[in-house]
N, C-alpha and C positions, 0 to 999 in steps of 0.2 A: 780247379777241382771243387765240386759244390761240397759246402758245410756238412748238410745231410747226406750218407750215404742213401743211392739210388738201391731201392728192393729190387730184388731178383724175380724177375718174368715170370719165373713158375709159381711163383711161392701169392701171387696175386691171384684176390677176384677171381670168377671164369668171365663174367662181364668185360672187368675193367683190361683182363689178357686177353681180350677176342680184339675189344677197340683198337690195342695198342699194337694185333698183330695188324690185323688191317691199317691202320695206318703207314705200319711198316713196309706193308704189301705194297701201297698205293704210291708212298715216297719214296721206298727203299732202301730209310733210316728211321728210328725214331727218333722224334724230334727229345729230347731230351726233359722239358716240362711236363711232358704225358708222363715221366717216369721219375718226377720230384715230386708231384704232387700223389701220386701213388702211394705212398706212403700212409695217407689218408686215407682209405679210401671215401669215405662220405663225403669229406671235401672235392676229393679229386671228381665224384659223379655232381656234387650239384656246382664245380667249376664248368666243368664241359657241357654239363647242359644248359647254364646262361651262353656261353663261347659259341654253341651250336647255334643258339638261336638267336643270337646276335650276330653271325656272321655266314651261318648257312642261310637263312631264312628268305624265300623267293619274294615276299610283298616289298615295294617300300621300289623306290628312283636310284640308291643305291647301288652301283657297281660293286664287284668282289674288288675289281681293281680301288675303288675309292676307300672299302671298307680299309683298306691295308694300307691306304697311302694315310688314313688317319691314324692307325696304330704306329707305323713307322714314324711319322712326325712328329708325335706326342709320346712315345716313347724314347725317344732322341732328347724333347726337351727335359723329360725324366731323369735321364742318361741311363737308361737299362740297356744295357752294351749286351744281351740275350736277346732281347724283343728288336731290336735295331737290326741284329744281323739276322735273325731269323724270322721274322716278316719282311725285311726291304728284300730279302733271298723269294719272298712269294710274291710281292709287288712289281720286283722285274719282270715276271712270266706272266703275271694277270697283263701287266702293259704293256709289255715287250718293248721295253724300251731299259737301255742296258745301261744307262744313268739314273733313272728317276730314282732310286731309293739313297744312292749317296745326295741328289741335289735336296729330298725334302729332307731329310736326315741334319743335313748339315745348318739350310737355310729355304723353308719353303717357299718364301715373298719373292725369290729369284731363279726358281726352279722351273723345269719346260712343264707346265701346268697348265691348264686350261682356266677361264674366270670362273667358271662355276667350281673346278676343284679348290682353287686360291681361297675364295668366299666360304666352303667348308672348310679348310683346315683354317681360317681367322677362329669360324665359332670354335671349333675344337680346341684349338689353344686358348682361346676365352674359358671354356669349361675345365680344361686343364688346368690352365695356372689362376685365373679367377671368377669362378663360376660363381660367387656372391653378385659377381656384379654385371649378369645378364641381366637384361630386360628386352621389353618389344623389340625396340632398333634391332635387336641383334636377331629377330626372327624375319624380319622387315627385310633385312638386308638380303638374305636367305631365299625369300620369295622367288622374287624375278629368276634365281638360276635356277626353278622348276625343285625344289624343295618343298614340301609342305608338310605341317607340323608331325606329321608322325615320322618322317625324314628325318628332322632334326631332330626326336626324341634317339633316332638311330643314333645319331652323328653323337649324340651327348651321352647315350648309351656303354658306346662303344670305348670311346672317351674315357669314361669312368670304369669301366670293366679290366681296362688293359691301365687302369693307374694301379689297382690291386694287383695285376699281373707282372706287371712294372716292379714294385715297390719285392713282393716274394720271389720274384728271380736276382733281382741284385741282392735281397739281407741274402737268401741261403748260396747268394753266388752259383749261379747253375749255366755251366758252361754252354757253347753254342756246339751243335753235333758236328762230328768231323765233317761229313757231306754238305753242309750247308758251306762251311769257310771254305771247301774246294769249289763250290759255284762261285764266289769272288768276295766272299765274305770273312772276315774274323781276321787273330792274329797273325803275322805270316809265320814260318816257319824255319826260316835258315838268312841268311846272308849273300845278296846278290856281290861276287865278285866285281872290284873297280880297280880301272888300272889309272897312271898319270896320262894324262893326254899334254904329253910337249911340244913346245910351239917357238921358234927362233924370231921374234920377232925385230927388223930392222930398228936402227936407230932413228928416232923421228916419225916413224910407223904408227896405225894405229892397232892394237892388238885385237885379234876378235875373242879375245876373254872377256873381256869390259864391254864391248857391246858390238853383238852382230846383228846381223839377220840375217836369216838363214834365205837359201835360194836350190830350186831342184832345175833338173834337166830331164827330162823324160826320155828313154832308151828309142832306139830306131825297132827294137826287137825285143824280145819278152825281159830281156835281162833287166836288174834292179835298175832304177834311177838311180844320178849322178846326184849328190849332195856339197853343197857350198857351204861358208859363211863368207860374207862380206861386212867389214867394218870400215863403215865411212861409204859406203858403194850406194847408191842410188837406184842402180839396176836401170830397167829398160823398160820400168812402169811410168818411174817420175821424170819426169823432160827437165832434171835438176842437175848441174854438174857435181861430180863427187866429193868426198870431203876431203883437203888437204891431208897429203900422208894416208888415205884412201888403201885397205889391202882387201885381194883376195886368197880365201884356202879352198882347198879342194878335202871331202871328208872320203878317206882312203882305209876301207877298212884291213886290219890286220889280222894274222893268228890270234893274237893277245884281248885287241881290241880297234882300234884305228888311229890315224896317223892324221894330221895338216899338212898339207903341201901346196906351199904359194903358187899361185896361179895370175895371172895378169888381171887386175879389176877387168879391164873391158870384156871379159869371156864372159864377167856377169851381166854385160848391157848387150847382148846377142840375145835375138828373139827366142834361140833355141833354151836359154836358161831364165827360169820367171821364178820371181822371188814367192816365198810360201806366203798368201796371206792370213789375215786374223781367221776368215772362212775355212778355212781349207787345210789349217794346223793340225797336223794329228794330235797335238794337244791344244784342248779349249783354253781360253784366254785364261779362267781363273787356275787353270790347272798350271801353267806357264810360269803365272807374275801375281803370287797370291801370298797373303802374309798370314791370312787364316782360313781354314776350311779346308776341305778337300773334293776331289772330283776324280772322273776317269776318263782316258782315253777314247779317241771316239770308236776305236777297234773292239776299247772295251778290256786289253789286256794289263792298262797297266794304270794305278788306284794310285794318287798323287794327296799325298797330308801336310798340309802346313800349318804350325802354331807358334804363337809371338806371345814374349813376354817383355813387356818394359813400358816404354811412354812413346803415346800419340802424339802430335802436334799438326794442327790444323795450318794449312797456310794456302794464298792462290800463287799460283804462278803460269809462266807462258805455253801455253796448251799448243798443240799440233806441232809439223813438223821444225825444229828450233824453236817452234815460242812462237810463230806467225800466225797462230789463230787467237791471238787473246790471251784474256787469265781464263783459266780452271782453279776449283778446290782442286785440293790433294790434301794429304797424309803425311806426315814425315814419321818412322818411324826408329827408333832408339833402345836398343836391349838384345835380344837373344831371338831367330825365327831357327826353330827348328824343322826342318823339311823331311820328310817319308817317303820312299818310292818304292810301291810291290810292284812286284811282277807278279799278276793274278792266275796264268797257268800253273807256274811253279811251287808259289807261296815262298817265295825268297826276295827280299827286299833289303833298302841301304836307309840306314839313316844319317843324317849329318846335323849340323847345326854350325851358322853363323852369326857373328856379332855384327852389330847395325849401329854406326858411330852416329853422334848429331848434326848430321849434317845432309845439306839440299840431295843431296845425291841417294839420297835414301830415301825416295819415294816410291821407288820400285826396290826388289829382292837384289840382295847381289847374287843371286847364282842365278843364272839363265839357263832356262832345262829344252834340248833339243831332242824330240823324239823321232826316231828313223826306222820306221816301222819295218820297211825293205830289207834296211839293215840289219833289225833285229840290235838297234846300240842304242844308248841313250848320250848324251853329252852335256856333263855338266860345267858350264863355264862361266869362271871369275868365282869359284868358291874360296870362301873364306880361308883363311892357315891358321886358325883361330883352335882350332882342333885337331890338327895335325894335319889338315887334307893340304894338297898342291893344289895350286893355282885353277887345275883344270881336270877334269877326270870322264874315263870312259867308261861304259857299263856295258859289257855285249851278254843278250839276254839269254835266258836258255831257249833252244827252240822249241815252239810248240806254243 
C-alpha cells in the first residue's frame, strides 16, 4: 500500500483526468504512478512532460524497445521493485521476447541482447551508479554501435529521469497495478500445492533424487510424451556403459500429483527415448542449477528465484563427464539458497529453502527442478529436510 494515499479521479485537474482517462483507455489500467504523482499536480504535469519527451520523442536511433530496456536495468540496480515490474511488463511487448526483462533486470552482461544494446546499458549503468567518472572513452566506445552524441545524451537522459522516478516510487512505496503482475509480473498471490514424491529405492541402487537426468519419449499420437529419470544411465546419446547400480523411473502422473515406477535402464538406451538436453530443457540452464538470480521458462509460464546467503569458495576441479575434460573453476557454496517457483498464469507459487554444508558436493543446488510442461508438474528432487520438506516433491500446476 503506497504511504501517500492516491486522490480520487474526479476530484483532479480536467487536464491531468483526461491524461489519465486516456491512458486507461489505451492500457486498460492505470498505471499507478500517473495517480501518486497526482497529488501534485504541477509536479505531476512538469513530470510527464520531461517522460513524454524522453520517451515518446520520434528523433534520435533509439528504440522504444531500448528506451525501456534502459529504464528496467537501471531501475533493477536502483531496486525500485515498481519500475522493475512495470517497465520490464512494456519491454516484453516492445521485444517480444518473454524473457528479456527478467534477464536485464536480474543481470544484463548475460542477457539475450544484442552488442549495441549491451554497449548502452554499460553507459547507462556508468551514469547510474558513476556518472562523475564519464569521459570520452565512454562516448568512443558508443560510436561504432551507431550512437551519436545526442543518443547518448538520450541514454543519459533517460538514466537520470527514471533515478528520480526510481528513488519517489520506493520512499512513498507505490505499488505495481494489479494488471501488470497478471502479465507475469509482481508478487504472487496464494500457494502452489506440493505433494511427497516417494521413491522405494533398491539397496545398492542409485536414487534418482541425488542426480538424474531426465529423458522423454515422444507419443506415436497426439497424446503427452512419456517422461523418465535416469540415474547412472547413459542413454542412447553417449556410446558410454552405465553406471554401476545404474536405475531407471518412469514419471506416472497421478490424481494427486505423480508417481516413480522402475522401469529397466535399457528402455532408456532405445532410439525411441532421448535424453532432454541443455538446448531443449523446458527450463534454461540458469533457471535449473542456479544459486542466485532468477529466469523463466521457455513457455514463459513459470518465473524460477533463487538467493543464497553464506560463503563462496573458489576451487578447480574435474570438468566434463567424471572429470575427463580437465580442471574448471567452480564455486563451492556454504549457507542457506533459498529457491521461488511461480506459476505466472495463476500467481501461485512454493517457496523452500535449503542448507548447503562445506563440502565438494556443493557446487551445484541440491534440489534439481524438472519441468513437464505436458504434464503440467514440476519435480523437485533431493530437497533439503532442513525445513520440513521430504526428500522429493511434486507440484501439479493449475491449468491454464
Amino acid at each position: 500500500m503506497s504511504r501517500y494515499p492516491f486522490p480520487d479521479l474526479n476530484t483532479l485537474p480536467e487536464d491531468i483526468r483526461a491524461r489519465i482517462l486516456e491512458v486507461q483507455e489505451k492500457a486498460g489500467f492505470i498505471p499507478n504512478v500517473f495517480l501518486a504523482f497526482a497529488r501534485r499536480p504541477a509536479e505531476w504535469r512538469a513530470f510527464f512532460a520531461y517522460h513524454d519527451a524522453l520517451m515518446l520523442k520520434e528523433e534520435g536511433s533509439l528504440t522504444k524497445g531500448e528506451r525501456e530496456m534502459i529504464v528496467t536495468t537501471t531501475s533493477a540496480a536502483n531496486q525500485c521493485l515498481y519500475c522493475v515490474v512495470a517497465h520490464g511488463a512494456i519491454l516484453r511487448i516492445y521485444e517480444k521476447k518473454p524473457l528479456i526483462a527478467d534477464q536485464v533486470a536480474v543481470n544484463y552482461r548475460k542477457a539475450d541482447i544484442s552488442p549495441r544494446e549491451r554497449a548502452m546499458l554499460d553507459f547507462a549503468m556508468k551514469v547510474c551508479q558513476n556518472a562523475h567518472e564519464i569521459d570520452d572513452t565512454d562516448f568512443e566506445a558508443l560510436h561504432p554501435h551507431g550512437f551519436d552524441d545526442e543518443d547518448i545524451w538520450d541514454i543519459a537522459a533517460i538514466t537520470a529521469f527514471f533515478g528520480l522516478s526510481n528513488r519517489m516510487a520506493s520512499f512513498a512505496c507505490v505499488p505495481a497495478a494489479p494488471a501488470v503482475q497478471a502479465a507475469g509480473f509482481g508478487p504472487p498471490e496464494g500457494t502452489l500445492p506440493s505433494h511427497p514424491l516417494s521413491v522405494a529405492v533398491p539397496a545398492g541402487a542409485l536414487s534418482p533424487l541425488r542426480s538424474s537426468a531426465l529423458f522423454r519419449e515422444e507419443p506415436n499420437t497426439g497424446a503427452a510424451p512419456t517422461y523418465y529419470l535416469g540415474a547412472g544411465v547413459a542413454g542412447s546419446r553417449l556410446q558410454i556403459p552405465d553406471s554401476p547400480g545404474a536405475t531407471a523411473w518412469q514419471v506416472v502422473p497421478t490424481a494427486a500429483c505423480a508417481r516413480l515406477e522402475p522401469v529397466p535402464p535399457a528402455l532408456l538406451r532405445t532410439p525411441a527415448v532421448q535424453a532432454v538436453v541443455v538446448q531443449q530443457n523446458p527450463l534454461p540452464m540458469e533457471c535449473a542449477a542456479a544459486f542466485e538470480g532468477s529466469c523463466t521458462s521457455r513457455d514463459g509460464k513459470l518465473r524460477i528465484t533463487t538467493a543464497f546467503e553464506g560463503r563462496r569458495r573458489a576451487a578447480r576441479v574435474g570438468g566434463g563427464f567424471f572429470g575427463t575434460e580437465g580442471t574448471i573453476d567452480t564455486t563451492f557454496y556454504t549457507g542457506v539458497r533459498t529457491l521461488s517457483i511461480e506459476h505466472l498464469p495463476s500467481r501461485l507459487a512454493l517457496r523452500m529453502q535449503e542448507r548447503l554444508n562445506n563440502s565438494n558436493g556443493y557446487s551445484a543446488p541440491q534440489t534439481a527442478i524438472r519441468y513437464l510442461p505436458e504434464l503440467q508438474r514440476v519435480l523437485l528432487l533431493g530437497v533439503s529436510e532442513a525445513q520440513g520438506m521430504p526428500m522429493a516433491h511434486c507440484v501439479a500446476l493449475p491449468l491454464g
